[in-house]
ZAKE-101856 format. One record per residue: residue number from 1; chain; x, y, z of N, C-alpha, C, O, CB in turn. Coordinates in steps of 0.1 Angstrom, whole numbers, always signed. Last residue first. Glycine has a CB too. Layout:
ZAKE-101856
(NUM; "A"; (X; Y; Z); (X; Y; Z); (X; Y; Z); (X; Y; Z); (X; Y; Z));
...
//
This chain:
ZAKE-101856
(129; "A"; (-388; +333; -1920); (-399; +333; -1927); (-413; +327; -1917); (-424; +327; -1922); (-395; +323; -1940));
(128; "A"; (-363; +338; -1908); (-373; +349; -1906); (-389; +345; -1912); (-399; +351; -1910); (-367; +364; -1915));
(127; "A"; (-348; +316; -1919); (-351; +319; -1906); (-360; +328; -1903); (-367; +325; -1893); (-342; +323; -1901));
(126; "A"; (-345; +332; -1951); (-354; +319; -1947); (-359; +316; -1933); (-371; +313; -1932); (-345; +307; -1949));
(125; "A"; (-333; +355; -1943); (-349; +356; -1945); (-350; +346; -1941); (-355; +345; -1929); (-357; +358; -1958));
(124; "A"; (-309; +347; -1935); (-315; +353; -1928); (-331; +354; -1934); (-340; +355; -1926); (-307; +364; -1927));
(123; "A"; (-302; +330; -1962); (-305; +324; -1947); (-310; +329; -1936); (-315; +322; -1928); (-296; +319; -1942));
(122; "A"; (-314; +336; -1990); (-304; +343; -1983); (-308; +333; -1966); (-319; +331; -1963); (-308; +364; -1983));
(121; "A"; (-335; +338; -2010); (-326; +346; -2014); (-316; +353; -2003); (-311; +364; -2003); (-334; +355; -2020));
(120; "A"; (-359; +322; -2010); (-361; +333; -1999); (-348; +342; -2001); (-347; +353; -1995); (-361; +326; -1982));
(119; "A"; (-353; +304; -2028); (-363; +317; -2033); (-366; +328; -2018); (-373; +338; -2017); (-380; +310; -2040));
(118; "A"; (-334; +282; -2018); (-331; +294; -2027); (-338; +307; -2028); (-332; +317; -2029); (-331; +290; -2039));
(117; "A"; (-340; +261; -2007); (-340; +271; -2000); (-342; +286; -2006); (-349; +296; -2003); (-327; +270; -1994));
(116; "A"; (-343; +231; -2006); (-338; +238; -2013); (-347; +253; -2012); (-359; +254; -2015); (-337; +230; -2026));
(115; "A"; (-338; +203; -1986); (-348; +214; -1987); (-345; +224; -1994); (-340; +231; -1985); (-353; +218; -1976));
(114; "A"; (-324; +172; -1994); (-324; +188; -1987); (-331; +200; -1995); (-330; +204; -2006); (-309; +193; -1984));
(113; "A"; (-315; +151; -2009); (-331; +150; -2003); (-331; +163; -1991); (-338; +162; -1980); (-334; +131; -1994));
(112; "A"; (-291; +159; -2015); (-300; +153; -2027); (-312; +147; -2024); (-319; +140; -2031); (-292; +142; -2036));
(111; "A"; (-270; +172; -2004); (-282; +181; -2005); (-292; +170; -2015); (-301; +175; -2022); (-278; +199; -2013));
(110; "A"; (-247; +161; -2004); (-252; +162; -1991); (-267; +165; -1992); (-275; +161; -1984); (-245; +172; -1983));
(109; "A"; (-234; +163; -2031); (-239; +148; -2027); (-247; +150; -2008); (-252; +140; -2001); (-220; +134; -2027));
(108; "A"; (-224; +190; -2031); (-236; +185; -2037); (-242; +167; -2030); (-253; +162; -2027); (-230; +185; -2055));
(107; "A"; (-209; +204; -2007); (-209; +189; -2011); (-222; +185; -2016); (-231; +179; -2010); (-207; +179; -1999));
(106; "A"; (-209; +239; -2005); (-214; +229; -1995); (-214; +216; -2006); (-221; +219; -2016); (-229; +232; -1987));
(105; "A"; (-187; +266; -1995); (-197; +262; -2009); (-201; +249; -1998); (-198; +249; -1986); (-187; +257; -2028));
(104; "A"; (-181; +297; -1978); (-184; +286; -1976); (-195; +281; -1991); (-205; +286; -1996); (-190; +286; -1959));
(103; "A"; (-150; +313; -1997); (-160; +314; -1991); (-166; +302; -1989); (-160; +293; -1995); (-167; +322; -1995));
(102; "A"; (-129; +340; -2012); (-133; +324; -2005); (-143; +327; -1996); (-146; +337; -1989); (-120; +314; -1996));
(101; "A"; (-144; +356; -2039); (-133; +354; -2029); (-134; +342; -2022); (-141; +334; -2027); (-132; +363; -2019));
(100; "A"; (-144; +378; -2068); (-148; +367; -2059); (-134; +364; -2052); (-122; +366; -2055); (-155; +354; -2067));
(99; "A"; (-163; +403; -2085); (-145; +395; -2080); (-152; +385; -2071); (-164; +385; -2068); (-129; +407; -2068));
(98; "A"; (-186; +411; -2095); (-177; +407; -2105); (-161; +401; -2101); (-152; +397; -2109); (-176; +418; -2113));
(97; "A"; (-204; +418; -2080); (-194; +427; -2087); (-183; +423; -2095); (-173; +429; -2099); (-187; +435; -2079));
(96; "A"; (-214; +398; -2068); (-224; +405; -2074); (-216; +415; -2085); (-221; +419; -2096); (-235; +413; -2063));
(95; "A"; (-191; +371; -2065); (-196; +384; -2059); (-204; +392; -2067); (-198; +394; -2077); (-186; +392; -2055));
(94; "A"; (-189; +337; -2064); (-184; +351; -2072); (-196; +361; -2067); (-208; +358; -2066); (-183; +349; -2093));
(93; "A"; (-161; +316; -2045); (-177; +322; -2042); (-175; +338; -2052); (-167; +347; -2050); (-181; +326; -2021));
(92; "A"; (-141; +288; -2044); (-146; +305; -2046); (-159; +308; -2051); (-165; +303; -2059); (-139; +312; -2056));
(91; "A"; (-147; +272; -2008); (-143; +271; -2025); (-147; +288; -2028); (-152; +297; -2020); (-154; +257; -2037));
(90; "A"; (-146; +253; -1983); (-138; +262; -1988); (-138; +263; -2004); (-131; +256; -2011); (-127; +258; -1984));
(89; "A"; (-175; +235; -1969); (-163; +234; -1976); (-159; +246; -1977); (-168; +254; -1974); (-162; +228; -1987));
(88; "A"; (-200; +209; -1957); (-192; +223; -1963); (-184; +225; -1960); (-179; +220; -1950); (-194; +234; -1962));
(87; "A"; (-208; +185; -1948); (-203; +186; -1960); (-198; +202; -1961); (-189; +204; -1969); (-215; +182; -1971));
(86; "A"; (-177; +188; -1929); (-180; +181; -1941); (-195; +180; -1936); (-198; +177; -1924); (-172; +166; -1944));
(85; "A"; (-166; +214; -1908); (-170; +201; -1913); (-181; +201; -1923); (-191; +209; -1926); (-174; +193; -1902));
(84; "A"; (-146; +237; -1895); (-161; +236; -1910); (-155; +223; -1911); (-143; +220; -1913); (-162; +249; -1931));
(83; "A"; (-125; +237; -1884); (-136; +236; -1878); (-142; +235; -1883); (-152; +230; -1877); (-141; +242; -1872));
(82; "A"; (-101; +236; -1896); (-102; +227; -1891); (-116; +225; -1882); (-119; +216; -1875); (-91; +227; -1886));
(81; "A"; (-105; +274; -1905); (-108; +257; -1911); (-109; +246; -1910); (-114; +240; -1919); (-106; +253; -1917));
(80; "A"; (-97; +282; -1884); (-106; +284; -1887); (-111; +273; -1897); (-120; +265; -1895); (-105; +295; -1890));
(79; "A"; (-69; +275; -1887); (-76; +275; -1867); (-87; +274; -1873); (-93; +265; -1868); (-74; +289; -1853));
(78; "A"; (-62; +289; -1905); (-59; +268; -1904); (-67; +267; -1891); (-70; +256; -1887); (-36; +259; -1901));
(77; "A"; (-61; +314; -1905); (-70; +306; -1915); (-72; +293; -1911); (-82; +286; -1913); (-66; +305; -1929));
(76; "A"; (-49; +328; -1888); (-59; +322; -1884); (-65; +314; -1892); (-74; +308; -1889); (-65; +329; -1881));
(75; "A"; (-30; +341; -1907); (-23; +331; -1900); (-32; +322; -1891); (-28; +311; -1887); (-12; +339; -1891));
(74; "A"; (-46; +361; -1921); (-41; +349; -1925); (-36; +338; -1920); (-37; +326; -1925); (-34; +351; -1930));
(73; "A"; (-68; +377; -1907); (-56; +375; -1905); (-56; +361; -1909); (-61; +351; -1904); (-51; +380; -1893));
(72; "A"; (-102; +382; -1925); (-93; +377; -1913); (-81; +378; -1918); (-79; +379; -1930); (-96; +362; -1908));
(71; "A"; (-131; +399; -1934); (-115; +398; -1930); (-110; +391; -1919); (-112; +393; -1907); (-109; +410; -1928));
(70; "A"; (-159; +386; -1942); (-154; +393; -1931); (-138; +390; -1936); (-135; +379; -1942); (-159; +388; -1913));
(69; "A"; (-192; +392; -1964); (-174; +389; -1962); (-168; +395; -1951); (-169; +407; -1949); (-165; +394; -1975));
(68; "A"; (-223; +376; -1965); (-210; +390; -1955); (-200; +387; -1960); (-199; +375; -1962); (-206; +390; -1934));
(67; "A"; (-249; +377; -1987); (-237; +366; -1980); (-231; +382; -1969); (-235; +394; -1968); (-221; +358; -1998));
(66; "A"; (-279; +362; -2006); (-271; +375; -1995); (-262; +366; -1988); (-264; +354; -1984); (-282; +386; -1983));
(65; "A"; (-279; +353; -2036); (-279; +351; -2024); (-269; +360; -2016); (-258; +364; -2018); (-276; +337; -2022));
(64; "A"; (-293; +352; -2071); (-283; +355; -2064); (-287; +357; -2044); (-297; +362; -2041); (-277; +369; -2072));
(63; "A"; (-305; +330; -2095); (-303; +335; -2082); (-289; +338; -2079); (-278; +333; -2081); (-309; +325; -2073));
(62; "A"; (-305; +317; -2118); (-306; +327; -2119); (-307; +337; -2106); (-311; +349; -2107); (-314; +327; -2127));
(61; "A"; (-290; +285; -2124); (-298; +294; -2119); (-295; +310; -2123); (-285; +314; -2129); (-297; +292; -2105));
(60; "A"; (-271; +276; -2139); (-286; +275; -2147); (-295; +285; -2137); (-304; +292; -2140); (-295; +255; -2148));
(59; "A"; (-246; +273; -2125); (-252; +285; -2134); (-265; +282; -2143); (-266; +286; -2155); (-240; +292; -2143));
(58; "A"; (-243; +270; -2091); (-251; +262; -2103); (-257; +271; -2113); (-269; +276; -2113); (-263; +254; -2098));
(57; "A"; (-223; +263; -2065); (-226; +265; -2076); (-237; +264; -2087); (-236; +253; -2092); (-221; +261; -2077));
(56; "A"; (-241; +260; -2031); (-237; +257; -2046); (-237; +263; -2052); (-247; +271; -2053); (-241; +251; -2052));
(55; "A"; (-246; +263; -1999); (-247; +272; -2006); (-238; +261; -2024); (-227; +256; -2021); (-238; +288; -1997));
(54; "A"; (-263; +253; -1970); (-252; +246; -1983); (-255; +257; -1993); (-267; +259; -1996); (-257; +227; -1989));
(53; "A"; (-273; +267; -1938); (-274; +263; -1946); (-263; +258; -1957); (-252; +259; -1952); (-281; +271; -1948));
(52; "A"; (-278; +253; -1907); (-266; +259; -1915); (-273; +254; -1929); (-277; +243; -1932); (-248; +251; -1911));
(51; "A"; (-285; +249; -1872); (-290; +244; -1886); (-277; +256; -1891); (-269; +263; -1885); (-312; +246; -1891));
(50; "A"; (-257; +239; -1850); (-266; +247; -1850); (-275; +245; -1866); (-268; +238; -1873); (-258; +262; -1847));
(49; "A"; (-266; +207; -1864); (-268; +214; -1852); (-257; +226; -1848); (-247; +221; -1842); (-268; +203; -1842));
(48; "A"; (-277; +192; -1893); (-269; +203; -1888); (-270; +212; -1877); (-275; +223; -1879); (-268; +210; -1897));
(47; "A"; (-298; +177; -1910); (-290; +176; -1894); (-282; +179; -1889); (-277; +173; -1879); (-286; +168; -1890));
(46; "A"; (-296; +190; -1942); (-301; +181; -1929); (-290; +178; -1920); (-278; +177; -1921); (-307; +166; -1933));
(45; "A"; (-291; +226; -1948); (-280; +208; -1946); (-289; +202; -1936); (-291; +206; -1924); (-259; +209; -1938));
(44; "A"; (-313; +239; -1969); (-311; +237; -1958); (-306; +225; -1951); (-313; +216; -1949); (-319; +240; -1954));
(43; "A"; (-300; +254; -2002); (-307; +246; -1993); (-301; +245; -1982); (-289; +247; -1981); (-311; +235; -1997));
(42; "A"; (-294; +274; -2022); (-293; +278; -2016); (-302; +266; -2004); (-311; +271; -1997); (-295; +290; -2021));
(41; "A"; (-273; +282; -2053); (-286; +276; -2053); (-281; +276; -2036); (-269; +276; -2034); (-291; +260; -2063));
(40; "A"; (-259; +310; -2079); (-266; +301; -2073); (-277; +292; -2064); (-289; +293; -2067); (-263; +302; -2072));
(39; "A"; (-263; +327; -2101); (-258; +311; -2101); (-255; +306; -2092); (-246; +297; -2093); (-247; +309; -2108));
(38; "A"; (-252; +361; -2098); (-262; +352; -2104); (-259; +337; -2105); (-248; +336; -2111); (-265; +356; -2116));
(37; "A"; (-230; +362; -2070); (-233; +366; -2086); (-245; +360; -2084); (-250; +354; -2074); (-223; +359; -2099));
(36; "A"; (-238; +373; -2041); (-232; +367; -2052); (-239; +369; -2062); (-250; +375; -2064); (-230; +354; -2050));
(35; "A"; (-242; +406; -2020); (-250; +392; -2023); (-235; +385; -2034); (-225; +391; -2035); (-270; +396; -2034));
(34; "A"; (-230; +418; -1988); (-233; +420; -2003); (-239; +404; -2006); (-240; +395; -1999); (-217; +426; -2014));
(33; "A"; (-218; +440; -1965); (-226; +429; -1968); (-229; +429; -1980); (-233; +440; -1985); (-236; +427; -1961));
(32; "A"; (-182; +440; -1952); (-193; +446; -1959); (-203; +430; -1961); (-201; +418; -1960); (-186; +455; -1977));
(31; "A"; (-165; +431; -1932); (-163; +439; -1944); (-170; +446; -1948); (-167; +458; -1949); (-161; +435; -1952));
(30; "A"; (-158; +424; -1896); (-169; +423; -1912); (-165; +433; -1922); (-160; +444; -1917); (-188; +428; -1910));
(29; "A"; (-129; +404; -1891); (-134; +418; -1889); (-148; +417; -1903); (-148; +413; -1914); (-119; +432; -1892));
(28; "A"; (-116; +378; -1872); (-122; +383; -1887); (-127; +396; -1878); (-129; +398; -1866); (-137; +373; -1896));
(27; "A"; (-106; +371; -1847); (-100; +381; -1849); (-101; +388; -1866); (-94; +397; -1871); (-87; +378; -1844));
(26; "A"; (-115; +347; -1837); (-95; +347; -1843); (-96; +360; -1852); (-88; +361; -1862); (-88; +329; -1856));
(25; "A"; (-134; +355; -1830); (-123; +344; -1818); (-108; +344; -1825); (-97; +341; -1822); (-129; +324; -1815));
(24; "A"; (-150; +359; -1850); (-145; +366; -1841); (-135; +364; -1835); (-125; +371; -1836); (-152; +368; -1835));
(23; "A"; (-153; +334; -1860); (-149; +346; -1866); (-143; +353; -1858); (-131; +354; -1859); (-158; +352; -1871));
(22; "A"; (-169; +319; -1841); (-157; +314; -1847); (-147; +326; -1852); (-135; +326; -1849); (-162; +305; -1858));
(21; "A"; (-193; +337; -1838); (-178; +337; -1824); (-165; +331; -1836); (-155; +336; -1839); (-182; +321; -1804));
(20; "A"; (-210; +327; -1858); (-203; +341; -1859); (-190; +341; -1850); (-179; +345; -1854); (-214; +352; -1853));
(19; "A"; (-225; +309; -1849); (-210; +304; -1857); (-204; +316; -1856); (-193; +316; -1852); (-210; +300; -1875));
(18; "A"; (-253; +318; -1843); (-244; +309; -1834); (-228; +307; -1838); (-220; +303; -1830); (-252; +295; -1833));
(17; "A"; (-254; +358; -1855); (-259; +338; -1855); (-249; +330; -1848); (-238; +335; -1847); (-259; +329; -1873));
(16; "A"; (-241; +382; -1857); (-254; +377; -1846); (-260; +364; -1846); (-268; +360; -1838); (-267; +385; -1849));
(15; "A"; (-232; +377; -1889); (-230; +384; -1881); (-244; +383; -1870); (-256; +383; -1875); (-226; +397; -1889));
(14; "A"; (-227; +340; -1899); (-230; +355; -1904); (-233; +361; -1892); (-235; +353; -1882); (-242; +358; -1914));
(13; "A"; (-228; +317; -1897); (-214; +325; -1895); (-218; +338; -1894); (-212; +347; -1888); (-203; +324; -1908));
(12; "A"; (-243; +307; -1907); (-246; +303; -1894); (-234; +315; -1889); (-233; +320; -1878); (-245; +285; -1891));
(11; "A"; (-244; +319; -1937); (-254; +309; -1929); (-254; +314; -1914); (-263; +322; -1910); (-247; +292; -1929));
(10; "A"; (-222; +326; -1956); (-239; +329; -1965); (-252; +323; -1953); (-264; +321; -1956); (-240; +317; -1986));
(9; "A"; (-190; +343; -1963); (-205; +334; -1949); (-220; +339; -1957); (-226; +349; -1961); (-206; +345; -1925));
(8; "A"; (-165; +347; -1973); (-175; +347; -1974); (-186; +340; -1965); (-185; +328; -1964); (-175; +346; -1982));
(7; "A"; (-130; +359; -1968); (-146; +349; -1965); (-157; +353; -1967); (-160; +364; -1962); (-150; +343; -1951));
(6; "A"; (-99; +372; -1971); (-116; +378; -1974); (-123; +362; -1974); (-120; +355; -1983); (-118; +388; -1994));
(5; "A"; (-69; +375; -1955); (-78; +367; -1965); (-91; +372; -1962); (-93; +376; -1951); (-78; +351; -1963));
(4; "A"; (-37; +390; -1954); (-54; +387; -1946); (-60; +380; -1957); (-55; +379; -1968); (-65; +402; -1942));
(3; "A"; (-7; +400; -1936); (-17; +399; -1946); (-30; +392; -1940); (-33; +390; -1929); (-11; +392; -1958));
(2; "A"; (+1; +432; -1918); (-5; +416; -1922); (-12; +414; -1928); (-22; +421; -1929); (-9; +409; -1915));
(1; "A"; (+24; +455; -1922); (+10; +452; -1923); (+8; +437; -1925); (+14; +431; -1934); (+4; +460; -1935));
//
């Protein structure tokens, strides 16, 4: 059996949006859809073509955000991460249930005149709004 790693996508990645192929193309599978813990915050990265939202840490909030986790084969990880550019990133993302896994966080210093997103509670509403 191969091993695998669990992601999280809270944006552009997510299942039917322009990033999604990345995923696919090396063979992530979706998991399930679920939100994160309570604590975080949720704005829109200026000048990000396809747009993408910056997901953060920040336990003064009281928000939690709809995310997917897809499975991928491990050996795809480095194919897959040489493609998320700065500002977002790789860090652990905690899950409504209490485990957490990797997933996309985004460079506080990116968001400090970005539209802060949070109360639509997810990137698919926000787009929908």
């Amino acid at each position: 059996m191969s091993k695998t790693i669990k992601i999280a996508v809270c944006g552009a990645h997510m299942s039917g949006l322009p990033l999604n192929h990345q995923l696919t193309e090396l063979d992530a599978k979706l998991e399930k859809k679920t939100s994160t813990a309570k604590g975080y915050r949720l704005f829109n990265v200026p000048e990000k073509i396809p747009p993408r939202p910056g997901m953060v840490r920040d336990e003064t909030s009281n928000a939690s955000l709809e995310l997917e986790i897809w499975e991928m084969p491990l050996e795809n990880f480095g194919a897959f991460m040489i493609q998320i550019a700065s500002p977002l990133c790789i860090g652990t993302v905690f899950l409504e249930d209490g485990s957490s896994v990797y997933g996309f966080l985004c460079e506080n210093s990116a968001l400090l005149e970005a539209e802060e997103i949070t109360q639509y509670g997810g990137w698919r509403a926000y787009l929908s709004k």
